[in-house]
N, C-alpha and C positions, 0 to 999 in steps of 0.2 A: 606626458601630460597627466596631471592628477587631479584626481574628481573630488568635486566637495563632498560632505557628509549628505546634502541634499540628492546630487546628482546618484552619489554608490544608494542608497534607501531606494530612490525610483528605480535603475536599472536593479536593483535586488528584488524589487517588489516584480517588474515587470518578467524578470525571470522566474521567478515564483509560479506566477501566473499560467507562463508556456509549458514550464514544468506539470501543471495542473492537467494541461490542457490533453498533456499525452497522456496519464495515468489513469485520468476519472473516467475514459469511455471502454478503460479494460475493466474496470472496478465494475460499473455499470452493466457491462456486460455480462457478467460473471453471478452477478445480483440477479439480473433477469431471467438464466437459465436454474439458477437456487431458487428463486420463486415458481420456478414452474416444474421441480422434479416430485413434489408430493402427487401431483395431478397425472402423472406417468402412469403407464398400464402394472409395470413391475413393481413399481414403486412398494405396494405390497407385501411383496415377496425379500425386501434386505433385511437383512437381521440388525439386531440389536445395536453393536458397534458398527452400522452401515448406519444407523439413524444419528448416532449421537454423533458421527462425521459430521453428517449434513444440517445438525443442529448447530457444531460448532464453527461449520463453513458457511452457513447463515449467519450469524449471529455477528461473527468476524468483520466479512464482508458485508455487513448492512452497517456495522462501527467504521470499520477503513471508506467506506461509501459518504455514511456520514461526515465524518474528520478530513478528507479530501474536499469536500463540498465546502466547509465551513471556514477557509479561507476568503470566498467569495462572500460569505453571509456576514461576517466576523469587517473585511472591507466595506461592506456597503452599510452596514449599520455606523460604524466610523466615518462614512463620507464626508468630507467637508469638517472635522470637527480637529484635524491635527491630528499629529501622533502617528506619524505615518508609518517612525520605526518601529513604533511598538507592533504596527500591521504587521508588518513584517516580520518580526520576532514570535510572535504567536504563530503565524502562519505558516512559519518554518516548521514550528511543533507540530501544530496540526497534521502538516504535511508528513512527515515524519513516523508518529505516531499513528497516521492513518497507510501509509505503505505496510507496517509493523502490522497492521492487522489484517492489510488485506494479504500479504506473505501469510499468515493462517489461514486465510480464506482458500488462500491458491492448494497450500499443500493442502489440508483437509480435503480437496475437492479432488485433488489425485490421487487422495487412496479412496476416497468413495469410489469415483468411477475407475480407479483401477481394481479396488476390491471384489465392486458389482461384478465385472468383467475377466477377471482372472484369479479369484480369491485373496486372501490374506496376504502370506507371503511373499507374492507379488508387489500386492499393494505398500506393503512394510519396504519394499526395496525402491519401489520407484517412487515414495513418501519421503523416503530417505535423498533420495537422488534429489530430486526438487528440492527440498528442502535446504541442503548443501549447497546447491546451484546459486538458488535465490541469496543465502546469505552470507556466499561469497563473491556473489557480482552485486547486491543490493549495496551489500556491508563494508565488509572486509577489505574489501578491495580499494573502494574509494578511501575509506580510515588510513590502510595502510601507506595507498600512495599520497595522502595529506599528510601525513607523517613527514616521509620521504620528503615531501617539498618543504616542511618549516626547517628541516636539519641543513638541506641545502639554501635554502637563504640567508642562514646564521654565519653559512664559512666564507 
């Protein structure tokens, strides 16, 4: 059975949404212990490239916090007015773009606290690690097997 252009929009939007629903309360979470490591007793005591981490894993993660949110803001200002795919087209981005940053937020936030915790090159290895991790199960992986399936469709 195949769905109209209507029907694929709603269920795209509606998966959009679920999608949402799992990523914004790690984002959020993540935001809320970055707002509260300046007020930490060490806090202090990290050096120079320990700040400008958690400047950058703030900053990140308050963008990827934002741009995950802004699917819902971006829908409800569109309520009722049409255009539904375009909701969705944007909110794909949004979506997208805000994973993109909060992946900065995560690694930055593992060599901060892996830094603080075991110095530099530590932190350079398991900065590295996450970092790989993320964007080849975030990325890569999805890319590659959409590949894979448009090739098999064609034969």
């Amino acid at each position: 059975m195949t769905e109209t252009e209507k029907e694929r929009t709603d269920r795209q939007l509606l998966e959009l949404l679920n999608e949402l629903r799992v990523a914004l309360p790690g984002a959020q979470v993540l935001l809320a212990f970055l707002l509260t490591v300046p007020f930490a007793t060490r806090f202090g005591r990290i050096s120079h490239s320990e700040r400008i981490a958690l400047l950058v894993c703030l900053l990140s993660t308050v963008a990827g916090t934002i741009l995950l949110m802004a699917p819902s803001v971006y829908h409800r200002l569109r309520w009722d007015q049409g255009g539904k795919s375009d909701v969705v087209r944007i909110a794909h981005w949004f979506f997208l773009t805000g994973t993109a940053m909060l992946g900065v937020g995560i690694a930055a936030s593992v060599f901060l606290v892996s830094s603080v915790v075991f110095g530099s090159a530590t932190a350079i290895a398991c900065t590295s690690a996450a970092a790989v991790m993320l964007l080849a199960s975030w990325y890569a992986l999805p890319l590659i097997r959409g590949r894979e399936g448009r090739v098999r469709r064609r034969e």
